[in-house]
C-alpha positions in Angstrom: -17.4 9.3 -8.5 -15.2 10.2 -11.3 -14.7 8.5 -14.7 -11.3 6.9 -13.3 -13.2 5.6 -10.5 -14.1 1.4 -10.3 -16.1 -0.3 -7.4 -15.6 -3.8 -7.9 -17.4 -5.7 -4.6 -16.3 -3.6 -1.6 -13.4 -2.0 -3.2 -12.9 1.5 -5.0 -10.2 2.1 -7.1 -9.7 5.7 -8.3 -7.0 7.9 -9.8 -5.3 10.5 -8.0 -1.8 11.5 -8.6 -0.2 13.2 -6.7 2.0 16.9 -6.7 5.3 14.6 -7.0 7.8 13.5 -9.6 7.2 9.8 -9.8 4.3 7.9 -11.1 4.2 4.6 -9.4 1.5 5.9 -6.6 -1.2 7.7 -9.1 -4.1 4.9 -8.9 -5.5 4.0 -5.3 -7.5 0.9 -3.7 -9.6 0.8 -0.5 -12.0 -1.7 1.0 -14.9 -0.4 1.9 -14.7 -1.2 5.7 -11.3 0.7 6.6 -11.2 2.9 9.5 -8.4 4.3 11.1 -6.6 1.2 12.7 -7.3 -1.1 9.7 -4.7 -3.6 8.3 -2.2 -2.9 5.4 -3.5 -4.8 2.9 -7.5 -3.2 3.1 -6.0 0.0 1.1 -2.8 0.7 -1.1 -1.6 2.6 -4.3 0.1 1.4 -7.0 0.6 2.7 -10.5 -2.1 1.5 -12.3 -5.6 0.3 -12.0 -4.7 -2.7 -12.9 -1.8 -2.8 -10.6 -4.7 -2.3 -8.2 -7.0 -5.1 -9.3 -3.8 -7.5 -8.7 -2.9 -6.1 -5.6 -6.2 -7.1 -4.1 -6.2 -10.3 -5.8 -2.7 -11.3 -4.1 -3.6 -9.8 -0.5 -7.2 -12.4 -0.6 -4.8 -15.4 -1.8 -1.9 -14.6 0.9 -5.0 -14.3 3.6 -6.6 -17.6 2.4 
């Protein structure tokens, strides 16, 4: 684990930019439980950790 990285419950968050141009895709969320088939909304990227923390906030309330 990195100093960019944040476990919050069964999430990580962590920074990781990629080789490319834009920016919008440099911070990444996963739940803790995803394998290979699971849903959309258990991992993303977005371009902040921030953007992350709402992210998972919005994907619980549209699931609730």
């Amino acid at each position: 684990m990195s100093a960019h990285d944040t476990t919050i419950g069964p999430w990580r968050i962590w920074f990781d930019p990629p080789p490319i141009g834009t920016r919008n895709c440099d911070w990444h969320y996963q739940h803790e439980d995803v394998d290979g088939e699971s849903p959309g909304w258990m991992y993303g990227h977005c371009a902040s950790r921030d953007k992350c923390i709402e992210e998972i906030i919005t994907q619980y309330e549209e699931r609730g």
